[in-house]
C-alpha positions as CSV (number, residue, x, y, z in Angstrom):
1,X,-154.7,120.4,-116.6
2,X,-154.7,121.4,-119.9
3,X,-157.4,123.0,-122.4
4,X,-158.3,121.0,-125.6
5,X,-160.4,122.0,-128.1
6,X,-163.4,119.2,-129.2
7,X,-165.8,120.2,-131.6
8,X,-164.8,123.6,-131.4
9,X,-165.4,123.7,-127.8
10,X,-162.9,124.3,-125.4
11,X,-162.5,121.1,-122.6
12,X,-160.7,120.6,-119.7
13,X,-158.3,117.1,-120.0
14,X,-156.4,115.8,-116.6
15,X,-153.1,114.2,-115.9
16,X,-153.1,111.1,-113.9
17,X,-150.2,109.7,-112.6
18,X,-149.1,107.2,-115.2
19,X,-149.4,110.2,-117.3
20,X,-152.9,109.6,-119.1
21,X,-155.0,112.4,-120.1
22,X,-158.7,112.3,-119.1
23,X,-161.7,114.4,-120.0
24,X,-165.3,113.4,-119.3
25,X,-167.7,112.4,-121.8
26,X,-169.7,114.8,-123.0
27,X,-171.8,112.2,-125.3
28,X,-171.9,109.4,-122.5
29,X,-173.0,106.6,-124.9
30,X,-172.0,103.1,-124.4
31,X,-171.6,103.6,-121.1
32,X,-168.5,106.2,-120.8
33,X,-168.0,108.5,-118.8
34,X,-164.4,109.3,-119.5
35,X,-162.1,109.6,-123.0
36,X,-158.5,108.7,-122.1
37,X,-155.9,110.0,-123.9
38,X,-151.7,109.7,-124.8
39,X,-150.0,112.8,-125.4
40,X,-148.2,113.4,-128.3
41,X,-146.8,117.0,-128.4
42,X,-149.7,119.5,-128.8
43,X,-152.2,117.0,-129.3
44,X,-154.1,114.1,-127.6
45,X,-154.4,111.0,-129.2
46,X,-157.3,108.6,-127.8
47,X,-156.9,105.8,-126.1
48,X,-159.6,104.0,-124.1
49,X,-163.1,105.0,-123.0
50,X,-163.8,104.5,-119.6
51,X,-167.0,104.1,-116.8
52,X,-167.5,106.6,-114.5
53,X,-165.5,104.4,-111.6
54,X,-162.1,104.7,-114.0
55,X,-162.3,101.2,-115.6
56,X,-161.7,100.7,-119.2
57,X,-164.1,99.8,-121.4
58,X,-163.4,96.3,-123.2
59,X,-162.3,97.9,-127.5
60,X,-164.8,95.3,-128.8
61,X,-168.2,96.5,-127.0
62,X,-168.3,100.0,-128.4
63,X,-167.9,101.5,-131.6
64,X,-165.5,104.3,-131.6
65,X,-166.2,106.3,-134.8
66,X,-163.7,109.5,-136.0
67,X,-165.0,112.6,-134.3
68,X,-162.1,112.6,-131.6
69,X,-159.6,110.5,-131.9
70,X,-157.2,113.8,-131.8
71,X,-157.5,116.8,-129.7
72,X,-155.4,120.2,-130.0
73,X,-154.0,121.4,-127.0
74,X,-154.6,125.1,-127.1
């Protein structure tokens, strides 16, 4: 576990074990419950939105706008 900081907020992102990042959703829309990230040294890069049973949500259905795409790692 590591602490990220989104929106000036401190979050808490998880390791799985193919070495994704995941943090839940504070916004929920579109159907997510998780943000999955890559990391990339001190920061998180995003990757896929996901439902709240882990599955990825298709790129196409949702619009994914700029407000954390990257996340320090504090």
């Amino acid at each position: 576990m590591v602490k990220a900081n989104y929106k000036g907020k401190p979050i808490n992102v998880y390791e799985d074990s193919n070495g994704l990042w995941w943090a839940k959703d504070l916004q929920g829309d579109g159907g997510s419950a998780f943000k999955v990230f890559k990391r990339s040294g001190k920061e998180l890069n995003w990757y896929r939105d996901a439902d709240p049973y882990g599955n990825f949500i298709p790129l196409d259905s949702k619009h994914k706008g700029p407000v954390g795409l990257k996340l320090k790692i504090q």
